[in-house]
C-alpha positions as CSV (number, residue, x, y, z in Angstrom):
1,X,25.2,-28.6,-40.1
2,X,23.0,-26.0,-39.6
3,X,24.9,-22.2,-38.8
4,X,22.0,-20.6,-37.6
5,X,19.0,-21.3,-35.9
6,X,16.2,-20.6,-38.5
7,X,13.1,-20.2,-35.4
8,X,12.6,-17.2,-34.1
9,X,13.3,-16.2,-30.8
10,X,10.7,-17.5,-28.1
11,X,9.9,-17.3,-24.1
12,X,7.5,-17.9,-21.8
13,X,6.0,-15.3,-19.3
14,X,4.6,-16.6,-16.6
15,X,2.7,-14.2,-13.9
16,X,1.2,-14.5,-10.1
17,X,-2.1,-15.3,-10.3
18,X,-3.2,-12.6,-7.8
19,X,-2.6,-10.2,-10.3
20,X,-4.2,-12.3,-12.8
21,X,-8.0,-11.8,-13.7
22,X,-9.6,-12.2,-16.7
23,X,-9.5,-8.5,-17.6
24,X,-5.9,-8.1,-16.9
25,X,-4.7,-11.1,-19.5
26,X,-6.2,-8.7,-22.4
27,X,-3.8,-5.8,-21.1
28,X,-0.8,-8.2,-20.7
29,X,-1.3,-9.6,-24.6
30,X,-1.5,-5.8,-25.6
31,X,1.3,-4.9,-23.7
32,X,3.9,-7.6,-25.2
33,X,2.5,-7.0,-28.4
34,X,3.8,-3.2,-28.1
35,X,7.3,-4.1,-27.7
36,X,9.3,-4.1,-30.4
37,X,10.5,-7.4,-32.3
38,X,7.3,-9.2,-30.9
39,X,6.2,-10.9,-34.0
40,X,3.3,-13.5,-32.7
41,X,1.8,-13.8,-29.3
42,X,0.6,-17.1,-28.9
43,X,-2.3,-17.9,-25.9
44,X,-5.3,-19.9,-25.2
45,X,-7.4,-17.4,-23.7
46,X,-10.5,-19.3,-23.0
47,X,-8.7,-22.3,-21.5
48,X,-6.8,-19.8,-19.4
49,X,-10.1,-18.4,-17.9
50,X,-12.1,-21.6,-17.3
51,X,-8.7,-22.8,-15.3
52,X,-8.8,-19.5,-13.3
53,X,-12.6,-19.9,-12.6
54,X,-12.3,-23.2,-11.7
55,X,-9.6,-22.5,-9.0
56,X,-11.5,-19.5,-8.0
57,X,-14.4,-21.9,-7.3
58,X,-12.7,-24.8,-5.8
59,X,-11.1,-21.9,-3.4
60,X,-13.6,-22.1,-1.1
61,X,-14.2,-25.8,-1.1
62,X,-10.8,-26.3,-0.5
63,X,-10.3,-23.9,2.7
64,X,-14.1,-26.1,3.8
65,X,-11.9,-29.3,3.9
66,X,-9.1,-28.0,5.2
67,X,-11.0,-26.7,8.4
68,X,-12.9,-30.2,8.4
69,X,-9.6,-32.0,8.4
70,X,-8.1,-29.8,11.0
71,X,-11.1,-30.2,13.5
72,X,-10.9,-33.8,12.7
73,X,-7.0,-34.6,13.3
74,X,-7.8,-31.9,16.7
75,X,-10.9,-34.4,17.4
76,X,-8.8,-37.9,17.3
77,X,-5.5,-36.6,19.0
78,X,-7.8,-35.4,21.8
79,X,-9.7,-38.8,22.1
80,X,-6.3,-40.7,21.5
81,X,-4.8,-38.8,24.2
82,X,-7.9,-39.9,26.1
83,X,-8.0,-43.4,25.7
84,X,-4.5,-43.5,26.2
85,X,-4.8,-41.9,29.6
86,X,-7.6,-44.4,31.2
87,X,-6.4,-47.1,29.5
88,X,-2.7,-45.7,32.0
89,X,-4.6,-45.0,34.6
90,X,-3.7,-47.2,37.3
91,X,-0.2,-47.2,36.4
92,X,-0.4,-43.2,37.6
């Protein structure tokens, strides 16, 4: 039976990505690795920044679709509601 545990200490951080850029992740590492008892910092910084440039790109195709899909559902509720309403017409 082991008494103690013989790995160091270890947590993740995790930030908001509006304050995430990346100029700022440099500045974070250096930060944490200031602090006293920080052995190792461990990150994948190039895989962090083609994640954040991909969400930055697929931002704006995103909020495209979204507006598509809204004036779409607004489009067939109003033509439901239409349908619906001459297809009840002589029962008004």
């Amino acid at each position: 039976m082991l008494g103690l545990n013989p790995l160091p200490n270890s947590f993740i951080i995790k930030f908001k990505p509006e304050l995430l850029n990346d100029k700022n992740i440099v500045g974070f590492v250096n930060h944490f690795k200031t602090i006293i008892g920080v052995t190792d910092i461990f990150h994948d910084y190039r895989t962090v920044l083609k994640i954040l440039n991909m969400l930055k790109s697929f931002e704006y195709i995103i909020y495209i679709l979204s507006v598509v899909l809204i004036l779409l559902s607004i489009y067939l509720v109003n033509s439901n509601n239409k349908i619906q309403l001459f297809s009840t017409s002589d029962l008004y």
